[in-house]
N, C-alpha and C positions, 0 to 999 in steps of 0.2 A: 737599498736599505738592508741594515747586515737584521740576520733573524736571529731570537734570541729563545728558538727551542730546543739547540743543543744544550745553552744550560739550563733553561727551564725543566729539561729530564735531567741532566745530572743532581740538580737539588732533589726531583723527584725522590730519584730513588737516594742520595742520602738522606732527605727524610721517611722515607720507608724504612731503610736501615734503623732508624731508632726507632721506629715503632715495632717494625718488625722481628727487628733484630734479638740475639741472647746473650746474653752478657756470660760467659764462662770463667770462672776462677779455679786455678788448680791448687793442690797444696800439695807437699810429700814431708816425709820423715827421714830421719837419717837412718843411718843401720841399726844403732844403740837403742833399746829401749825408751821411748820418752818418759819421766813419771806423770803420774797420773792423779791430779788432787780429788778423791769426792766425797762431797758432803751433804749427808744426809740431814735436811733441815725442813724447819715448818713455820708458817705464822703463827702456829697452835702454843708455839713451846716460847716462854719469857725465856730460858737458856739459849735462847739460837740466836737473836740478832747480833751480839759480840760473836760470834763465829761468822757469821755472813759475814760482818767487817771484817772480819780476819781472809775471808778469803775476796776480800774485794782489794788487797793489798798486791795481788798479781795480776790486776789491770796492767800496773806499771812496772813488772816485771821486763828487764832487757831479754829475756827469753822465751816469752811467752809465745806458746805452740810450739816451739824446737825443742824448748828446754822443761817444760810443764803445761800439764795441760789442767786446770783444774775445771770444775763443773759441779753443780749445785742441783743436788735429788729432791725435790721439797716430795716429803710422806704424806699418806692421808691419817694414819691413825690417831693424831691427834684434832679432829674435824669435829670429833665429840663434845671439844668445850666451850664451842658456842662461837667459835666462827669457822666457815668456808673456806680455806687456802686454795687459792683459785689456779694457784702454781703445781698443786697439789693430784698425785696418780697413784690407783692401786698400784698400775705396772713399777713404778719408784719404788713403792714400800716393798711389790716384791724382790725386787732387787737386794735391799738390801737383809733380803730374808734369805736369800742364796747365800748371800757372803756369810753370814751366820751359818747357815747349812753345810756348808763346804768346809765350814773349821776355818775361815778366814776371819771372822771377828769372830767377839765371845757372847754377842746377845745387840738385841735390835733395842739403837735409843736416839734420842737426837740432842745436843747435835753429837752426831757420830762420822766420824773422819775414814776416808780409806786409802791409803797412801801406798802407791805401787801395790797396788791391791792384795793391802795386809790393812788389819786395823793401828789407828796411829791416836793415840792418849795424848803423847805428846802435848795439843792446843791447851792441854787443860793444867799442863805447868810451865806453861808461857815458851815453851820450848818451839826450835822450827825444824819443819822434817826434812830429811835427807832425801836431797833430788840429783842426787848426783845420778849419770846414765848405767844404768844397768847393761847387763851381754847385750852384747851382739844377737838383734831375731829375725833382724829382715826390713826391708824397710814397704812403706803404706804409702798410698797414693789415693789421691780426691778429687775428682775433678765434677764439678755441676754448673748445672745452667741454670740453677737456681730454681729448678722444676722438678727437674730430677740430679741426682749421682751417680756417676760408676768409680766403685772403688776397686784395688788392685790390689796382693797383697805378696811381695817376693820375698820367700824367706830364707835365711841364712841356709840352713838346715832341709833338704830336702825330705821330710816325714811325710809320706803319704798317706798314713795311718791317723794323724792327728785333721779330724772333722774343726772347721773353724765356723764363727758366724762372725759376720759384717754386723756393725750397728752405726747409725746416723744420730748426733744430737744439735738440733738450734738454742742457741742461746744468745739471753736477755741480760743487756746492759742499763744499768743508769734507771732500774724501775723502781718508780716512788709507790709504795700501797700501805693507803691508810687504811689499819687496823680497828677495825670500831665495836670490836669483841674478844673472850675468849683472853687467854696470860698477856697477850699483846693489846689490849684494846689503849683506843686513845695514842698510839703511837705512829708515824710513821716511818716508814722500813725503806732505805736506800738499798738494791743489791743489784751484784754482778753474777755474771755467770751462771744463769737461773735456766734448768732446762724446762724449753717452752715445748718441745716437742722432741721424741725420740720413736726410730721405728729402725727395727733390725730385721735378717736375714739369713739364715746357713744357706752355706755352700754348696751348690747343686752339683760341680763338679772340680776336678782333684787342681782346676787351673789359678785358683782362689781369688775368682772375677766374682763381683755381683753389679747389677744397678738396680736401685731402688727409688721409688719414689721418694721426696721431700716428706717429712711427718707435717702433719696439722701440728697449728701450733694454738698456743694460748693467745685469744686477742690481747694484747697490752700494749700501751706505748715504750718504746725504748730508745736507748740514746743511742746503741750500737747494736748488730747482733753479730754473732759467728756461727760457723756451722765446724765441728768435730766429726772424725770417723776414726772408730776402733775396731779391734776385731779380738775376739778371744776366742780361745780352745775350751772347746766345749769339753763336759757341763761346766768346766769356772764361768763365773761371768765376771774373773779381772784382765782388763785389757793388755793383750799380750803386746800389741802396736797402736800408737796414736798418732795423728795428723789436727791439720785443721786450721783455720783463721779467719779473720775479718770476711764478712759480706758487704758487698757495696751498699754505700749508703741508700734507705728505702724511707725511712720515716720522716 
């Protein structure tokens, strides 16, 4: 009688393998700068939902991640008129208080666009901004296990003198949230590219390696999510290098 526990452990351990196992997805960048779409938005403000559709328009982007990378800062300061934005972080609004700071935009509003991290008016006379790739800076490297990341960062330019920092963002596809307060009440809001979590890092040392953990994210349902990595030269906080794309499907 033939015995049948040579494959009884081979199943074994392929199904330990999916239990056990990590799923890793890599991403990298080309040499050329990627551009970079961000938009500063809120469920607070009746001017923002036509800009979330405007930038849900590079879902179906044929470059997306190589060629654009855009990403969606929802602010809290407008939390005051009487609803929650649950997408919604000081750290966001500080963000967008640096580019202000830096002389990069001219004053903090929403929705407010930041394009190759310059301010871009543009949306607001139906114009579209210029993505074409910028120099040559080095190219960016992703890789996670979906727990954590280590990113890399080789640049064209050997500057020893330029201190960089790593940042990680998750983001939310396909998220429906009914508004039941506040300029938006009574509405529901389709949006892309919604950051549910972002956590960054400077550079410990001159080899421009980090790994960091995955950020907490916002519970919410979504239809897809990605995960981005940028890195900027500090104090800007515009992305000198971008990466990034699709996470296996989870929901």
């Amino acid at each position: 009688m033939l015995s049948h526990r040579p494959l009884a452990v081979l199943l074994l351990m392929l199904c330990s393998s999916c239990v056990f196992g990590q799923t890793t997805v890599r991403f990298s960048s080309p040499t050329q700068r990627v551009p970079t779409i961000e938009l500063f938005t809120s469920h607070g403000c009746s001017s923002c939902p036509p800009a979330d559709n405007w930038l849900s328009q590079y879902v179906d982007h044929p470059g997306l991640w190589t060629q654009v990378i855009p990403m969606a800062f929802h602010v809290d300061y407008w939390d005051y008129l009487g609803w929650h934005d649950a997408f919604a972080s000081r750290r966001h609004t500080q963000r967008q208080q640096n580019y202000a700071s830096s002389g990069r935009i001219d004053s903090v509003y929403t929705p407010g666009l930041v394009v190759q991290g310059r301010e871009w008016r543009g949306f607001f006379r139906r114009s579209e901004p210029d993505l074409q790739p910028a120099e040559n800076v080095g190219v960016l490297q992703l890789q996670t296990d979906l727990e954590s990341a280590q990113i890399s960062f080789i640049p064209i330019s050997e500057d020893s003198g330029t201190s960089l920092t790593a940042h990680i963002a998750i983001l939310g596809f396909g998220i429906e949230s009914e508004i039941a307060g506040g300029e938006n009440r009574g509405r529901i809001l389709d949006e892309d590219f919604v950051v549910l979590g972002h956590t960054s890092a400077p550079s410990q040392a001159t080899d421009n390696r980090w790994k960091l953990s995955l950020p907490s994210t916002v519970p919410v349902k979504t239809r897809r999510r990605a995960i981005i990595a940028w890195v900027s030269a500090q104090p800007s906080p515009a992305p000198l290098q971008a990466t990034g794309g699709w996470l296996p499907d989870n929901d």
